[in-house]
N, C-alpha and C positions, 0 to 999 in steps of 0.2 A: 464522061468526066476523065479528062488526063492530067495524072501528076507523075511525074516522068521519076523523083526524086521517091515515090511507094512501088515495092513489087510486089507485097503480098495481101491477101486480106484475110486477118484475122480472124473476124467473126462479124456478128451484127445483133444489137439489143436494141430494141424500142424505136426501130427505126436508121439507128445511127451503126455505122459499118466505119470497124475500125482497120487501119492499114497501116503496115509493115514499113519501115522506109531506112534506107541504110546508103553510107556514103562510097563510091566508086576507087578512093582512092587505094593504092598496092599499099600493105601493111595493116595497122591498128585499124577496123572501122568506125564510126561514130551510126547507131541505130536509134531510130524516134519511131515515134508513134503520131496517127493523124487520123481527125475520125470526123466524118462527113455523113450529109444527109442528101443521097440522088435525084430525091426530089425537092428540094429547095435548094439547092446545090451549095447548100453551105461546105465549108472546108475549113477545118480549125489548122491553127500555127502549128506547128510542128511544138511533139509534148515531150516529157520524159526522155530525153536525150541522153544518152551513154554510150562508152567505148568498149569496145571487145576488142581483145589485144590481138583477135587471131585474124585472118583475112578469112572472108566467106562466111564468119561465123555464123553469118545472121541464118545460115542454114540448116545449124545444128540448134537455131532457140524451136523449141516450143510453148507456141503461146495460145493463149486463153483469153476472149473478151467476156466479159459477163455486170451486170448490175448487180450489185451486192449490199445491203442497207445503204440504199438511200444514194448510192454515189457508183460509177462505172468503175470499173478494176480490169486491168491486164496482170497474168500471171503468166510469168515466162517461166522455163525451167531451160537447162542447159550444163550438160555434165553436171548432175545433181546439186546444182546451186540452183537457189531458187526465190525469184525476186517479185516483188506484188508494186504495180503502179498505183495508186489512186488519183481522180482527175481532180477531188477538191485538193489536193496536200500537192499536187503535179510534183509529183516527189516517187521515188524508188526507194523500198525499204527491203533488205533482204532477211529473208527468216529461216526456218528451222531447213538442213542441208534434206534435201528427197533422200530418204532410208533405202533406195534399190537403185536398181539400173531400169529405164524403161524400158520397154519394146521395139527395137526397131531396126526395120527395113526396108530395102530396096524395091520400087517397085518400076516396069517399066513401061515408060507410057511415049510412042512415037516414036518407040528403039531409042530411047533415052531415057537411061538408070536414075529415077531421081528418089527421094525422101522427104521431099518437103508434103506437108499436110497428113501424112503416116504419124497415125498415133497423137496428134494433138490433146489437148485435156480437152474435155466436156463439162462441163457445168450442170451441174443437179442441182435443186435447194439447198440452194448454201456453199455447195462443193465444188471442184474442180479433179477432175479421175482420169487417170492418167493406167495403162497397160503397162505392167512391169514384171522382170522377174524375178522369182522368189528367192533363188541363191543365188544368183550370180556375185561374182565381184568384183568383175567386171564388163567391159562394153563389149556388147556384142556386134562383131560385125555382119559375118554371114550366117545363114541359118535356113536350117531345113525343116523338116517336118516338126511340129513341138509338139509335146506332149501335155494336154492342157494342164496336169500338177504342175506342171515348173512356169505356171505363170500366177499373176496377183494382178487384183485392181487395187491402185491407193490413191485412197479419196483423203485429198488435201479442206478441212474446214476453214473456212474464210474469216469464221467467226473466230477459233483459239488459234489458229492457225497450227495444226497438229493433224497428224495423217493419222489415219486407218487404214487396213486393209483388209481386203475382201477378196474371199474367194469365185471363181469363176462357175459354171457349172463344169463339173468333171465327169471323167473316165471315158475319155476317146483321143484320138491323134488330131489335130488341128495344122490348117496352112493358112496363111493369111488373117490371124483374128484380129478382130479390130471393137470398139466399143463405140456406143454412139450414144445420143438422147434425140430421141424423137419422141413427141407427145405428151414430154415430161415421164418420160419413164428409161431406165438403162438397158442397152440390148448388146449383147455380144455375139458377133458373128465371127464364121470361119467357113472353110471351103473342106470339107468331107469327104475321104475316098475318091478324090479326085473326077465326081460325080455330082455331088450337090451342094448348093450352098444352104448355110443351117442359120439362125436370129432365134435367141434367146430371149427371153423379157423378164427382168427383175419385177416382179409383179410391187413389190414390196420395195422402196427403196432401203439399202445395209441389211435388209436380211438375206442371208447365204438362202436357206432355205426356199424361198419365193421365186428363185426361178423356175421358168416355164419355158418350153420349145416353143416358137413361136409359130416359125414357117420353117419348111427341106424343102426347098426347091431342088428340081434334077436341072441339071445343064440345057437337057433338051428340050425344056419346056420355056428356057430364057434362051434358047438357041444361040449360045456363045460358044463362043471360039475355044478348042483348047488346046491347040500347038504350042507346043515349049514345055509341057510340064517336067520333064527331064530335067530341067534348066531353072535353077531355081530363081533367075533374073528377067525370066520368059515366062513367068506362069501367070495363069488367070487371076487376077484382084479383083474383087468387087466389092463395093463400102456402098454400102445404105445414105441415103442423101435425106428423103423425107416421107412422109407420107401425103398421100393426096388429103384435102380439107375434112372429107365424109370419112378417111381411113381406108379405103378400100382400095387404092392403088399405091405400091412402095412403086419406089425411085430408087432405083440404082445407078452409080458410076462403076464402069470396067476402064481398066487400062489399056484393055484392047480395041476398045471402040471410041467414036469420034460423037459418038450420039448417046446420050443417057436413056437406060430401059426402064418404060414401067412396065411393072409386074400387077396384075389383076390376081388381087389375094382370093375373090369370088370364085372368077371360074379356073384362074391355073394359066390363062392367056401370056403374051408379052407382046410386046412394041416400040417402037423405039421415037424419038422426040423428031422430030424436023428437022432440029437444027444441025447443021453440019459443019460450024466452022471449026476452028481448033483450039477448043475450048477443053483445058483441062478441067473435066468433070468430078474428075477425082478429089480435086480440091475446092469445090467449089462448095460454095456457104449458105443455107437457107437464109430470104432476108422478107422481112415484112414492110412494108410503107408505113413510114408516119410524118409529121411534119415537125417532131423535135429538132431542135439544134442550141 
């Protein structure tokens, strides 16, 4: 399926994979939304149309596909303005301004600095959670080692439309953390002593307390690459993608490879996918078949 006029894909609920689409010309750009089903190859009109006065902005939106009583929703956020689509009202309504800065940075994939798909919101029951930190006041560009206090999770509710916040599991130095939802549960991960990568599990969704270590993996048991760590634009990223059907295999994307690892949580194995084209992994979106549209 080619739409020359989409570069990004959002996300994917019930089937239906929604995509990013924004106009070429120098100056203001005009960005919509389009959501399609690959197996019936349906492709809706171009949705929710708006201007961003800056050029490239569509690089700093971060967005959110999710079903939400009864109707799909996009939540985009962008320098702490923060705006909710709905597909019955095909209308943009902006609500209460993100109380932080999120998280974010650079990561490089094919000696190319990028940021897109870093940090996007995740969707839990009801919500939308987004990595942030806790005092800043403002935008962070570069950044080294964090130290997991000076970050927050804030869980936007769809329903009052009103944040909370949430703390992380604490007391260690953190590189690359990042939050997921896999299996209907929250996991925050990060890379440790430049040795293992670590997956948290809110056993409990909003409760601080209910975290759990999940998995420490050591590097040399995912036999990854870790040239550049000196360099904070060169260093190892890996983001959780899913888990296999039965649970016992996670999927991981690196920035430094061309093939996605899965990781055998049984016996401690790895290996790597077949595929080798030039597929950013990193940003890529679990999607299920259905025949909605």
């Amino acid at each position: 399926m080619h739409m020359k006029d989409c570069s990004r894909v959002i996300g994917s609920c019930n089937g239906l994979v929604c995509l990013l689409g924004f106009s070429s010309t120098i100056g203001p750009q005009d960005i919509w939304i389009r959501l399609c089903n690959p197996i019936t190859g349906f492709v809706s009109e171009k949705l929710g149309s708006f201007r961003q006065s800056r050029q490239h902005a569509f690089k700093r939106l971060r967005c959110t596909f999710c079903y939400h009583n009864s109707t799909y929703k996009v939540v985009v956020y962008c320098c702490k303005e923060v705006k909710v689509f709905s597909l019955g009202d095909n209308s943009w309504r902006n609500i209460q301004k993100f109380p932080l800065f999120i998280f974010n940075y650079m990561v490089v994939f094919n000696d190319i600095p990028v940021n897109e798909g870093v940090n996007e919101g995740v969707y839990l029951r009801g919500t939308v959670n987004w990595l942030a930190f806790r005092n800043k006041l403002e935008r962070v560009q570069c950044l080294n080692d964090v130290d997991v206090e000076e970050l927050v999770i804030v869980s936007l509710d769809l329903g009052t439309e009103t944040y909370r916040q949430l703390l992380p599991p604490l007391g260690f130095d953190v590189v690359g953390p990042t939050i997921v939802v896999l299996m209907e549960c929250l996991y925050f991960s990060y890379h440790f002593e430049r040795s293992y990568f670590v997956m948290w599990k809110m056993t409990e969704f909003g409760v601080e307390e209910s975290w759990t270590q999940f998995v420490k993996i050591s590097y040399q048991n995912l036999q990854v690459n870790t040239f550049g760590w000196s360099v904070m634009y060169l260093r190892l990223f890996l983001f959780p993608l899913c888990f296999s059907e039965n649970g016992d295999t996670l999927i991981l994307a690196s920035n430094k490879e061309k093939q996605a690892i899965l990781y055998n949580l049984r016996d401690g194995t790895a290996t790597r996918t077949s595929v080798t084209n030039n597929i950013k992994w990193y940003i890529s979106k679990d999607y299920v078949e259905s025949f909605v549209q």
